[in-house]
MILUMSE-372723 format. One record per atom (N, C-alpha, C, O, CB): residue in one letter; x, y, z. Coordinates in steps of 0.1 Angstrom, whole numbers, plus 5000, padded with zeros to 4 digits. Glycine has a CB too. Example, Ala and Ser with C-alpha at 12.3 -4.5 7.8 and 13.67 -1.06 7.14 Angstrom:
2
A513249435078;A512349555078;A513249675078;A514249675085;A511349555090;S512849785071;S513749895071;S512950005079;S513450115080;S514149945057;
END
This chain:
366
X500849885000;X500050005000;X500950125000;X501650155009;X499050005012;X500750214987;X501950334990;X501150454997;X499950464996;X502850404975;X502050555004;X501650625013;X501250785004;X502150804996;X502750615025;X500550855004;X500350934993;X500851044997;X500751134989;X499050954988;X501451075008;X502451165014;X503451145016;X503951235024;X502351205021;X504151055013;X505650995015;X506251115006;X505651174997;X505850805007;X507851165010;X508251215001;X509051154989;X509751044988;X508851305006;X508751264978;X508851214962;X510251254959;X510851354963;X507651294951;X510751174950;X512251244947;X512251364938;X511151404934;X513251144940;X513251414934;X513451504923;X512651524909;X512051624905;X514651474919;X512751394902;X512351334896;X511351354891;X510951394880;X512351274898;X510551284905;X508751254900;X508651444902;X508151494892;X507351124916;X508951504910;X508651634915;X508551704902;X507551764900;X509851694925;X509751704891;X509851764880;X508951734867;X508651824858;X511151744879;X508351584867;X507351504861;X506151634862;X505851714853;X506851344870;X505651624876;X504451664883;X504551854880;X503551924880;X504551604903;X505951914877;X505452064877;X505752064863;X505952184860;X506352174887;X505851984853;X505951964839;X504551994836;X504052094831;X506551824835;X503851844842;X502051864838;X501451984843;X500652044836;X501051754847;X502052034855;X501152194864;X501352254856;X500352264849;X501652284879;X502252314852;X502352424844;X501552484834;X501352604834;X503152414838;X501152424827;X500152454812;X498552434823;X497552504821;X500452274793;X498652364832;X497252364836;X497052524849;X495852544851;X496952184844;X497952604855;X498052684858;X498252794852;X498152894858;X498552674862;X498452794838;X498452914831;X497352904820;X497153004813;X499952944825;X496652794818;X495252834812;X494152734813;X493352694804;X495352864797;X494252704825;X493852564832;X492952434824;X491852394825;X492852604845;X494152404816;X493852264804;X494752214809;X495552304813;X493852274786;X495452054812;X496651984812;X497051984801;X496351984791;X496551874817;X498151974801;X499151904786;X499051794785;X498951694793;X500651904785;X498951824767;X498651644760;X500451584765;X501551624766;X498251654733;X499651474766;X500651374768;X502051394758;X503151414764;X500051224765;X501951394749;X503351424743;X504351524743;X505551514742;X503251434733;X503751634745;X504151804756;X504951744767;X506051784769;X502551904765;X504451664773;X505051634789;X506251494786;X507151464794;X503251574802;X506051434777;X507251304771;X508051384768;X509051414775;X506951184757;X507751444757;X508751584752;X509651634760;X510851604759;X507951714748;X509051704770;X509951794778;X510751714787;X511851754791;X509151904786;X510351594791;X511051534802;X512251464791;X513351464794;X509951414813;X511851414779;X513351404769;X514251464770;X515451434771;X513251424756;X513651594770;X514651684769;X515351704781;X516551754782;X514051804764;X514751674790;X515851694805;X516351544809;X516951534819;X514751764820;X516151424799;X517151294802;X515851224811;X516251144820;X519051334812;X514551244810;X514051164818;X512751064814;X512251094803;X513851244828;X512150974819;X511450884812;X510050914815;X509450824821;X511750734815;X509351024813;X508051044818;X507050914819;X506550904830;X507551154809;X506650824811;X505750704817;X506550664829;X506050684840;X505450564806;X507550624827;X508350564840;X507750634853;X507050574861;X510250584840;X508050754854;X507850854866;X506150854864;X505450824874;X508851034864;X505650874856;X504350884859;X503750754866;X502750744872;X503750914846;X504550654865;X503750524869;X504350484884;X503850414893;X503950384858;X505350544885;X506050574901;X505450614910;X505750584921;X506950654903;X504350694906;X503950804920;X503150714927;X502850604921;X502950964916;X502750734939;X502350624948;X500650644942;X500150744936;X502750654967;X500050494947;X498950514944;X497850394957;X498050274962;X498850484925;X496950474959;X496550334970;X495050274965;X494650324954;X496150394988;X494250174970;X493450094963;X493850014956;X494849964961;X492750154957;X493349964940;X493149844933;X492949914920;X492049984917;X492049744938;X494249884913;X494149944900;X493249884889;X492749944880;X495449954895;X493149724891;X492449604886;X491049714881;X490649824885;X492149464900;X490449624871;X489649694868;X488449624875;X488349494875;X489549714855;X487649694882;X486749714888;X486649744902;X485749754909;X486249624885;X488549764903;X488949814919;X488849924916;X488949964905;X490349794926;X488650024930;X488850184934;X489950204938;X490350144948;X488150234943;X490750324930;X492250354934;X492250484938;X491050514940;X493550324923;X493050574939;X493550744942;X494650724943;X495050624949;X493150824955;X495550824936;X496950844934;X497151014934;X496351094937;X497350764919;X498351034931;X498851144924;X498351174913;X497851294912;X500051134922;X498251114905;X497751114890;X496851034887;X496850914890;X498651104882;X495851094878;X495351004868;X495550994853;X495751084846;X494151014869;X495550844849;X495650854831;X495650704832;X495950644841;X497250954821;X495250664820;X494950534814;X496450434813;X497550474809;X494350564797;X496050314819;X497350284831;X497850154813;X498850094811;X496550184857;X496650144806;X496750074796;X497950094787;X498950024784;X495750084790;X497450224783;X498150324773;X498350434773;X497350494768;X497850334765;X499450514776;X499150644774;X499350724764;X500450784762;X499650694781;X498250734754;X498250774743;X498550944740;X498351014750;X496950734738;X499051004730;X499951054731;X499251244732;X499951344734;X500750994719;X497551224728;X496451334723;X495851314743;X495151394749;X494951264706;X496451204746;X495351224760;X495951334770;X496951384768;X495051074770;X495251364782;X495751484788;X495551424803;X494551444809;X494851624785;X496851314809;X497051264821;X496651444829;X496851554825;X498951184822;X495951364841;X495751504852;X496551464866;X496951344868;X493751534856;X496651524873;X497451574884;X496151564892;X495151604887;X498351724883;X496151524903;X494851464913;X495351594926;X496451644928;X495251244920;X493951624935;X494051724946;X495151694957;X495651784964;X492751724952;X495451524956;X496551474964;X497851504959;X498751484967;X496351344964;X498151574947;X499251644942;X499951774952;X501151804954;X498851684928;X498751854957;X498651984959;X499651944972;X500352034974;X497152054961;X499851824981;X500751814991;X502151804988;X502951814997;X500451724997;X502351774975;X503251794972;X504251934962;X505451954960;X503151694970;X503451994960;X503352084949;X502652254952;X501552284948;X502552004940;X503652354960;X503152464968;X501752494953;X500452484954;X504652634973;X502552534943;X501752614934;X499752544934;X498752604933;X502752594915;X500152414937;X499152294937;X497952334949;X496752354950;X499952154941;X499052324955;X498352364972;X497452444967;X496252424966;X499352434985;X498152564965;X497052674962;X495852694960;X494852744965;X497252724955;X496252614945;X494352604939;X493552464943;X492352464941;X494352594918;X494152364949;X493352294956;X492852294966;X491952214970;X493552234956;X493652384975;X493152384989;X491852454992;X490752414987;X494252434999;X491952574999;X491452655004;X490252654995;X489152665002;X492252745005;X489952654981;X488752724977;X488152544974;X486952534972;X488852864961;X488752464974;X488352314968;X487652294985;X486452294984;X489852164961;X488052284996;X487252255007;X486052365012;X485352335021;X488152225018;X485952465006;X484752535007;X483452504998;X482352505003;X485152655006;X483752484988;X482952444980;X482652274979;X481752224973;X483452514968;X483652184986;X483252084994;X482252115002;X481152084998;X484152035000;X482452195016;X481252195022;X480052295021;X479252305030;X481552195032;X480152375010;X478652405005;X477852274996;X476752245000;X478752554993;X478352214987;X477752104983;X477152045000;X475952025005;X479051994974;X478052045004;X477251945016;X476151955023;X475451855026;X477751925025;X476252135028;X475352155029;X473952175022;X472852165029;X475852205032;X473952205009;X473052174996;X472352014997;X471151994993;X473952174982;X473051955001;X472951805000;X472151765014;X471551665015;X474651734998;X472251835023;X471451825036;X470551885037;X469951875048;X471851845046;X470051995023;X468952085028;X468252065014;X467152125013;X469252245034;X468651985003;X467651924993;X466651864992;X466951744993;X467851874988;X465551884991;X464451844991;X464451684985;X465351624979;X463651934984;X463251624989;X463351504987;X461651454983;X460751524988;X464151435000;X461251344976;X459851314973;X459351174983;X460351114987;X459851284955;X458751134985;X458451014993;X457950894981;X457550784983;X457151065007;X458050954970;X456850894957;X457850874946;X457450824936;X455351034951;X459250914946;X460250944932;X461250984939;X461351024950;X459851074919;X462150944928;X463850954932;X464051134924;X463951184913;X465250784920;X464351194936;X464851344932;X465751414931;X466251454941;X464451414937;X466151434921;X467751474910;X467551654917;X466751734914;X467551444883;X468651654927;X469051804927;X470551844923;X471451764926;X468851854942;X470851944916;X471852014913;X472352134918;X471452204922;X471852014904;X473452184920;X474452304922;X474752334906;X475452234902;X475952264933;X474552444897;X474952504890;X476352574889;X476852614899;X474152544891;X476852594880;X478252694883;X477852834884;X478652894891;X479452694871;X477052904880;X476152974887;X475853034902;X475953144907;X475352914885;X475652924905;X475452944918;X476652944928;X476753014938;X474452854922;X477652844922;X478852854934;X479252954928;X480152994936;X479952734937;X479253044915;X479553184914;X479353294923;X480153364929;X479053224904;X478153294925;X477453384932;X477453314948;X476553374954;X475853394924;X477853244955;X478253194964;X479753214969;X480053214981;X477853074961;X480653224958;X481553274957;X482253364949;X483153324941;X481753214958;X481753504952;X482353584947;X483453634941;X483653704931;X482253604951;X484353574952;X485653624947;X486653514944;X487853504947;X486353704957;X485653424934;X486253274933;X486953334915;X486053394908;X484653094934;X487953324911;X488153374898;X487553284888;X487153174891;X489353384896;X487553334877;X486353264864;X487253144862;X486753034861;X485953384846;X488653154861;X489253024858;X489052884864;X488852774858;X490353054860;X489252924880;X489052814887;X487852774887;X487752654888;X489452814900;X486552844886;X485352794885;X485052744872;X484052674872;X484552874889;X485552754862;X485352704848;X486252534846;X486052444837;X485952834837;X487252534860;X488152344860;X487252304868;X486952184865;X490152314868;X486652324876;X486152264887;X485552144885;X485652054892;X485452344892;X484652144874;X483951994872;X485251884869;X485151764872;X482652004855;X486451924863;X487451844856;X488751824866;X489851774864;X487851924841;X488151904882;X489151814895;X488251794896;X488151754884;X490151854909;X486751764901;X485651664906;X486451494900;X486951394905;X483651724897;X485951534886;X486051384876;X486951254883;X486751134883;X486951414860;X488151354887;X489151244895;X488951244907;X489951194912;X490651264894;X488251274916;X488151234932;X487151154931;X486051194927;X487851344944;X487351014936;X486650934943;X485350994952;X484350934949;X487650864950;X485051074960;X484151094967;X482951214957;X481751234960;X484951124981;X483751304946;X483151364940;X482851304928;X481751324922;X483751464940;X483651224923;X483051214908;X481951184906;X481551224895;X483651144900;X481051094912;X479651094912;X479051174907;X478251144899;X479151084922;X479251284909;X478151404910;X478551494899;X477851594898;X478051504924;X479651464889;X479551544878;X479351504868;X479551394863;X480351594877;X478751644863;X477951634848;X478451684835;X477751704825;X476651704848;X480251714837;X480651764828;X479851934828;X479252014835;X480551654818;X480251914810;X479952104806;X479152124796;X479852134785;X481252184800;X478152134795;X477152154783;X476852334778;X477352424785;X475352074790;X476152364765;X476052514766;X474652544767;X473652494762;X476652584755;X474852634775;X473652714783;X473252834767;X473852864757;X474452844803;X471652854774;X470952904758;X471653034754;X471053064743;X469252954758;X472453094755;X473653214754;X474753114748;X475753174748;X474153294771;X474753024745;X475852984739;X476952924746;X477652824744;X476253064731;X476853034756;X478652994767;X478252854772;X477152814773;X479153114785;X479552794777;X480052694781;X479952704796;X480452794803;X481352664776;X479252594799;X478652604816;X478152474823;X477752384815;X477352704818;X478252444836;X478152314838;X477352314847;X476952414852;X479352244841;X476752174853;X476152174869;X476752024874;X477351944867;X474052184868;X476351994888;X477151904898;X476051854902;X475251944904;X478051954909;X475551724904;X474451694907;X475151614924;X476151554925;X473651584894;X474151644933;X474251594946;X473651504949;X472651464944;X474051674955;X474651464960;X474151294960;X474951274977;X475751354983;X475051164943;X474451164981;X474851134998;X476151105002;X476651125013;X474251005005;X476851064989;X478551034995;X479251155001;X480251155009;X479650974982;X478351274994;X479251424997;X479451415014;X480351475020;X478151594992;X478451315019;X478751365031;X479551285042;X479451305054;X477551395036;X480351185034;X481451115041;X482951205044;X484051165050;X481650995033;X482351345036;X483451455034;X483351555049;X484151635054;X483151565018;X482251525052;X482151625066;X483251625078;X483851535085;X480751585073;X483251725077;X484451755091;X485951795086;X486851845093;X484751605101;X486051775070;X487351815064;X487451935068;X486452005071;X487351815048;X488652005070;X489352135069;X490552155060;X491052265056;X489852175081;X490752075058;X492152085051;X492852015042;X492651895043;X492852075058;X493852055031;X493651935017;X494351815027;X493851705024;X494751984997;X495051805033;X495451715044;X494551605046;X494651485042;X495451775056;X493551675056;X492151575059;X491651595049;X490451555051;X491151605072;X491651645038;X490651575027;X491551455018;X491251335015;X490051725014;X492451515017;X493251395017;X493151235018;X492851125012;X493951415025;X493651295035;X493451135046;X492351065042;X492550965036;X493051155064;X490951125043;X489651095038;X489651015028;X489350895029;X488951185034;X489851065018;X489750975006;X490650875004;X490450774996;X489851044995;X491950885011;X492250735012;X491750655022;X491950535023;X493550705012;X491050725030;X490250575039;X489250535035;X488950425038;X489750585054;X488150645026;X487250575016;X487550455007;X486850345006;X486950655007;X488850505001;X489450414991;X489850244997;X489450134992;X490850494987;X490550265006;X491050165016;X489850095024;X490249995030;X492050235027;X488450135025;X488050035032;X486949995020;X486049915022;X487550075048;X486950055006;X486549964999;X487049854993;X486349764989;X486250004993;X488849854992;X488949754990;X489149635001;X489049514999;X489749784982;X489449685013;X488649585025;X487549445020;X487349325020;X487449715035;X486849575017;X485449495019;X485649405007;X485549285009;X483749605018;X485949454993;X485949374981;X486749244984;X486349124983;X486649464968;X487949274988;X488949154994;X488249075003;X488548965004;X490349205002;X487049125013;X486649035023;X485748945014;X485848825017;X485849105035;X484948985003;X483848934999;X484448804988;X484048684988;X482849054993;X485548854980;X486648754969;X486948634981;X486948524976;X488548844963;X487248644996;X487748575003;X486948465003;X487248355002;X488148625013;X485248545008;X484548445010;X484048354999;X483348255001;X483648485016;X484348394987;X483948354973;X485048234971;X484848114970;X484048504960;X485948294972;X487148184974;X486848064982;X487447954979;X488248264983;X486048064992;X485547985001;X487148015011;X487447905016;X485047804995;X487948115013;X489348105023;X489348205030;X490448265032;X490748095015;X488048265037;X487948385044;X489148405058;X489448315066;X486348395049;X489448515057;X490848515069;X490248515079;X489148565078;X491948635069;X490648485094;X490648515109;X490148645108;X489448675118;X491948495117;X490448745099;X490148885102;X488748895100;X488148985106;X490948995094;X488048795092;X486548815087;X485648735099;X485648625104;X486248735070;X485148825100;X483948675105;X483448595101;X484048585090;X482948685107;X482748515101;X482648395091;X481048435088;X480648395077;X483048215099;X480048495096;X478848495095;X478248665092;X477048695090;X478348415106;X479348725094;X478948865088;X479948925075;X481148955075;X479048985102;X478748935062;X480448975054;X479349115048;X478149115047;X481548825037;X480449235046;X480349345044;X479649345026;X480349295017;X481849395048;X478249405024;X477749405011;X478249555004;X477949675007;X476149375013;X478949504993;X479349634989;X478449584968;X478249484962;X481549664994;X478349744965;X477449714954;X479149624938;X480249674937;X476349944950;X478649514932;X479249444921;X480149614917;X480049734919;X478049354908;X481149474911;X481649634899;X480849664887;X480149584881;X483249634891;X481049774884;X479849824875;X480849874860;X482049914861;X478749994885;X480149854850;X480949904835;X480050024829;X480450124822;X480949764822;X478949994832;X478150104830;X477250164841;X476450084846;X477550074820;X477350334845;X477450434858;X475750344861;X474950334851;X477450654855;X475550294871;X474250264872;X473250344872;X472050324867;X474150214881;X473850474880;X472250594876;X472350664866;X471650764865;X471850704885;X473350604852;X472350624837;X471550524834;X470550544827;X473250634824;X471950384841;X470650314838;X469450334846;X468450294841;X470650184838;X469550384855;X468050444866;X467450564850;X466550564842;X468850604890;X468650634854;X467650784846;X467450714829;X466650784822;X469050994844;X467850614822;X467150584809;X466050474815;X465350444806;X468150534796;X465950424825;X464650364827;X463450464825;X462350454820;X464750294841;X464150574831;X462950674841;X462550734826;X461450794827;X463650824856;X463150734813;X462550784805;X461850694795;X461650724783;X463450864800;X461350564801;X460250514789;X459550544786;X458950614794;X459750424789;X459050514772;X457550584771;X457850744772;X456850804775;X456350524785;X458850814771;X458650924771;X459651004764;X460251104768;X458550954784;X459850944752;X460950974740;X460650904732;X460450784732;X462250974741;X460851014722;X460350954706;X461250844698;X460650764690;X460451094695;X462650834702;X462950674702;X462750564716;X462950584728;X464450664698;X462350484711;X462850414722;X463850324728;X464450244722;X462250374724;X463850364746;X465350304749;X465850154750;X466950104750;X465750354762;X464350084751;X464349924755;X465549834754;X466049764762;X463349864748;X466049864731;X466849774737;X468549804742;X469449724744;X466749664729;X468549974742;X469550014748;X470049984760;X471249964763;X469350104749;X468549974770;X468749924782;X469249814788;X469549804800;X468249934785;X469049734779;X468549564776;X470749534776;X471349444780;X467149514752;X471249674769;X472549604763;X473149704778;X474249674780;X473149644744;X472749754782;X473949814791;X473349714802;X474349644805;X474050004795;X472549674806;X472449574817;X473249434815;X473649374825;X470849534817;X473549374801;X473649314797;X475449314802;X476049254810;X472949324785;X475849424792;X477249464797;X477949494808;X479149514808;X477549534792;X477049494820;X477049524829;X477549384839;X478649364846;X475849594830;X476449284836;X476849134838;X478049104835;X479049084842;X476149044830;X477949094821;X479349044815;X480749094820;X481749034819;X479449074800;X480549224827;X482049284833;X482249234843;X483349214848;X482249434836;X480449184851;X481049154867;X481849054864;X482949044867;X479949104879;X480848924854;X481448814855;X482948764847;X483648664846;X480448744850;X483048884842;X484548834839;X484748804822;X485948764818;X484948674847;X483948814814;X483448774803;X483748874789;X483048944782;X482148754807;X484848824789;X486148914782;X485648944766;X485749054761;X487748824781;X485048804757;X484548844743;X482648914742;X482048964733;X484748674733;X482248874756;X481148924756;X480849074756;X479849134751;X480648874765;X482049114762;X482149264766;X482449324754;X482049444751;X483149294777;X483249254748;X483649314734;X482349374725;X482049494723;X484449184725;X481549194718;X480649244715;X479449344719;X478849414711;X480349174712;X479349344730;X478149424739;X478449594734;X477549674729;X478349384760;X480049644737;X480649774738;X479749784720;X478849854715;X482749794742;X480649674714;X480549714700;X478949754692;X478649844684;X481249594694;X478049614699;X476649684698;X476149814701;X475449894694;X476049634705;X476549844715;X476049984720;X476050154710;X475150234708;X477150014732;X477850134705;X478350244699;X477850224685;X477950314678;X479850254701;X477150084680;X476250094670;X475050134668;X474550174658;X476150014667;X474450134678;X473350124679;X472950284684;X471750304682;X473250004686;X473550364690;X472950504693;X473350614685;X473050724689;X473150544707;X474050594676;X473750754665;X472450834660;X472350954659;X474250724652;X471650744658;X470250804656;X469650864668;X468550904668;X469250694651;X470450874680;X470150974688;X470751074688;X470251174694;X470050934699;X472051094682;X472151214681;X472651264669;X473751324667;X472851254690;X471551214662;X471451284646;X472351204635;X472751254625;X472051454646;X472651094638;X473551014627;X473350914624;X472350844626;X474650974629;X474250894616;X473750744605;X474350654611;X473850564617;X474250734587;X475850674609;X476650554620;X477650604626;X478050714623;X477150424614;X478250544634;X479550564646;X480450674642;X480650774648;X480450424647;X480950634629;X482150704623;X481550834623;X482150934627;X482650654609;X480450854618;X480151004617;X479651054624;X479451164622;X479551054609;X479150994638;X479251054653;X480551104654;X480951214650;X479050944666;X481351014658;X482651054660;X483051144653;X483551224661;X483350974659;X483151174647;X484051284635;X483251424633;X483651544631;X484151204617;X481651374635;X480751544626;X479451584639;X478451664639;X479551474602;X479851494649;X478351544661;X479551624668;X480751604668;X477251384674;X478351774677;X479251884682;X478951824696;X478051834704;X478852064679;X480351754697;X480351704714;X480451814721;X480751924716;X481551594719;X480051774736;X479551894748;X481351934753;X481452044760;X478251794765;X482251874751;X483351894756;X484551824745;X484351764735;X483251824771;X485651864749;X487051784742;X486951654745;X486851554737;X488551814748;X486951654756;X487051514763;X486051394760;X486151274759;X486851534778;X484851484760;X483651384752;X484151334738;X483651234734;X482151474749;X485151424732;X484951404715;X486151284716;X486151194707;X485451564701;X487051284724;X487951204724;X487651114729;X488251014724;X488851244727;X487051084738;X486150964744;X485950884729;X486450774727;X484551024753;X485150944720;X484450874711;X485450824702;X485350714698;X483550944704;X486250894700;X487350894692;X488050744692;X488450674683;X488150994696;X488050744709;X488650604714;X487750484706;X488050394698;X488450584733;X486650514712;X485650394713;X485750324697;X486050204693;X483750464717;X485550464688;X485950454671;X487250374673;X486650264673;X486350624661;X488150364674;X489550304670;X489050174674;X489350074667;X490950364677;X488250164686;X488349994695;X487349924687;X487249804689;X487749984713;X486349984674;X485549914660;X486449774658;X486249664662;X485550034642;X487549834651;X488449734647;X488949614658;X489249504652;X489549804643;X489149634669;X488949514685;X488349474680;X488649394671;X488549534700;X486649504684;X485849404683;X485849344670;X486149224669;X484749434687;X485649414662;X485549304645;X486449204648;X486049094646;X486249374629;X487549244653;X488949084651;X488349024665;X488648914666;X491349124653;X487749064676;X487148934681;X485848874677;X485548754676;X486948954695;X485348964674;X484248864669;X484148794655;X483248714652;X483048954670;X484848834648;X485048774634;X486448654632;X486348544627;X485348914624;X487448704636;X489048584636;X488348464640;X487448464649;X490848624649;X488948334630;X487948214627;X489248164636;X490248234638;X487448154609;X488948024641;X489747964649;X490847914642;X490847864631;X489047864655;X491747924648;X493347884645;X494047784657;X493547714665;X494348034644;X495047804653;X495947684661;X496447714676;X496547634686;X497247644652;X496847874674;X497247914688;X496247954692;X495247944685;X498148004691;X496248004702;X495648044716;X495048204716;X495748284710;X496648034728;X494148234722;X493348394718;X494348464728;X495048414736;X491348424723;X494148554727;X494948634743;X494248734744;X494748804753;X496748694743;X493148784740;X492048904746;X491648864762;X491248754768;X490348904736;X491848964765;X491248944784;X490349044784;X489849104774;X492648994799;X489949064802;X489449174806;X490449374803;X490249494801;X489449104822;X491249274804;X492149464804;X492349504792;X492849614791;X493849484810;X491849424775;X491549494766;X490249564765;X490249674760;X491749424757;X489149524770;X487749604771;X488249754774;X488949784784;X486549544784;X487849834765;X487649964763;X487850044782;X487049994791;X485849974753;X488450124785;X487750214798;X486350254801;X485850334793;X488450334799;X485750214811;X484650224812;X484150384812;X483050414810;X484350154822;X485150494815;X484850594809;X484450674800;X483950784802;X485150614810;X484750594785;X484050594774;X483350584774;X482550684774;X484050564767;X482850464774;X481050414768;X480150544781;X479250614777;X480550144774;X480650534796;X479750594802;X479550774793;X478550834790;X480150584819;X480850804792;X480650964784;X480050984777;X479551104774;X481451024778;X479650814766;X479050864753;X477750844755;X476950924749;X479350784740;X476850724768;X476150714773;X475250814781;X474050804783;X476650644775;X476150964786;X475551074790;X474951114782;X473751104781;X476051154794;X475651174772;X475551244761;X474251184756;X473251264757;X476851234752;X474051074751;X472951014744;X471651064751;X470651114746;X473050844744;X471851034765;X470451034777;X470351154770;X469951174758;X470551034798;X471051244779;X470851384773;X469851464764;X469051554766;X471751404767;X470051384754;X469251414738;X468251314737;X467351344729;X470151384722;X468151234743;X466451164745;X465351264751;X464251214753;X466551034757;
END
């Protein structure tokens, strides 16, 4: 288990103010090749150092981790934009700065929002925080930091739940909202990026507790540490966000396509990830990204990808991915049997971050 405050050498230090930089002076990270680039140039191996930094949890897929950094542990392709996590800011004064102080205030206004939201006794009730409002909540918060804010949520474990990315408001500008939800409030009592810190790795750490307790008992080889007659229920791993499948249930019967057998496939794919079911997943992804262009105005995939005006970069590149992984699935589901052995696993299936990005987007326009 690495310690996320242990000190870092030279090295990683120089990695980490490589990425800050471009995201402090017009708060976008640098594409991955910007940051290989420069560390070339100073004699050093940026993946190497990037994969150094401590990280705690279960990188496995369907484990919960928190590190220093996030970025696709698969590949780090060269257009993607690895980010620097709030857990950086302990190491990194310039960091500190913009994560501390204004990131735990607006922690505990969510919270408070989240304790004084109304609720229905009859229906599940979707409340949001606007950027808007933590504008006007916070005055003297500058337009910059409130315009990243949804994009540090994305990487914290206790926040990312609740973000909805950046869509445009009827003025055209680019603007976002945060939808609240109950985990905000395992954040209570934070003061400090320290204790917000600590926090999220004991979130992190006692989920994988529990996952390890439950594999044990599955195992049938539960340790002395478990009880034998109480084991901790924690929800399967999930490939697709479960409350996009709540909110496209909630829209049957109430859109001019219908979602049935959309739903039918993310449930479907959903199975297949718990269970381990490496060519199923293939086909399932590959159905999906076939099957929803006519929701947002297309004929097929490719010309999603390339000619629909995604809500963000990150959305377009999401798709972008999913487009390249066409060709995956075709060679799994098509390559006729041969003599050697397949070698597709679980850790070729696509990041579940895709399909869920393209999956917003779709609800969205229903």
């Amino acid at each position: 288990m690495s310690d996320l405050t242990a000190k870092l050498d030279s090295e990683q230090l120089v990695l980490m103010q490589t990425m800050a930089g471009p995201f402090l002076e017009n708060g976008r990270w640098p594409v991955w090749h910007h940051v290989a680039a420069e560390m070339d140039r100073k004699g050093l191996d940026a993946e190497r150092l990037i994969k150094s930094l401590p990280v705690v949890g279960s990188t496995a897929i369907g484990g919960r981790s928190y590190g220093l950094a996030w970025y696709d542990r698969n590949t780090i392709a060269d257009d993607s934009r690895p980010t620097l996590t709030v857990a950086a800011g302990l190491h990194l004064k310039q960091l500190e700065d913009v994560f501390g102080a204004w990131l735990i205030q607006v922690v505990h206004y969510l919270i408070k929002r989240q304790l004084d939201a109304p609720s229905s006794p009859n229906q599940v009730q979707r409340n949001f925080v606007e950027a808007s409002e933590i504008a006007e909540k916070f005055p003297t918060m500058s337009n910059a930091y409130l315009a990243v804010l949804p994009e540090i949520f994305r990487h914290e474990p206790p926040l990312a739940r609740g973000s909805q990315g950046y869509y445009s408001a009827p003025n055209g500008l680019q603007t976002w909202r945060y939808e609240l939800h109950r985990e905000l409030l395992k954040l209570k009592g934070v003061t400090s990026l320290a204790d917000y810190v600590s926090r999220v790795v004991e979130l992190v750490e006692e989920d994988e507790r529990a996952l390890e307790a439950v594999l044990a008992g599955i195992r049938g080889n539960q340790s002395a540490e478990v009880p034998p007659v109480i084991s901790p229920v924690i929800d399967p791993p999930q490939y697709v966000n479960e409350d996009l499948i709540k909110e496209l249930e909630a829209k049957q019967g109430q859109t001019r396509l219908s979602p049935d057998k959309l739903l039918q496939l993310m449930r479907e794919l959903n199975a297949c990830f718990r269970d381990g079911h490496a060519y199923a997943c293939h086909a399932l992804v590959r159905a999906i990204i076939d099957h929803v262009p006519p929701i947002l105005g297309q004929k097929s995939f490719q010309t999603t990808a390339s000619n629909y005006a995604w809500p963000t970069e990150a959305d377009r590149k999401y798709a972008k991915k999913l487009l390249e992984f066409k060709n995956q699935a075709d060679d799994v589901m098509h390559r006729q049997i041969r003599t050697s052995r397949g070698v597709i696993t679980m850790h070729d299936v696509p990041m579940p971050s895709y399909i869920n990005a393209l999956l917003r987007v779709c609800i969205d326009q229903l």
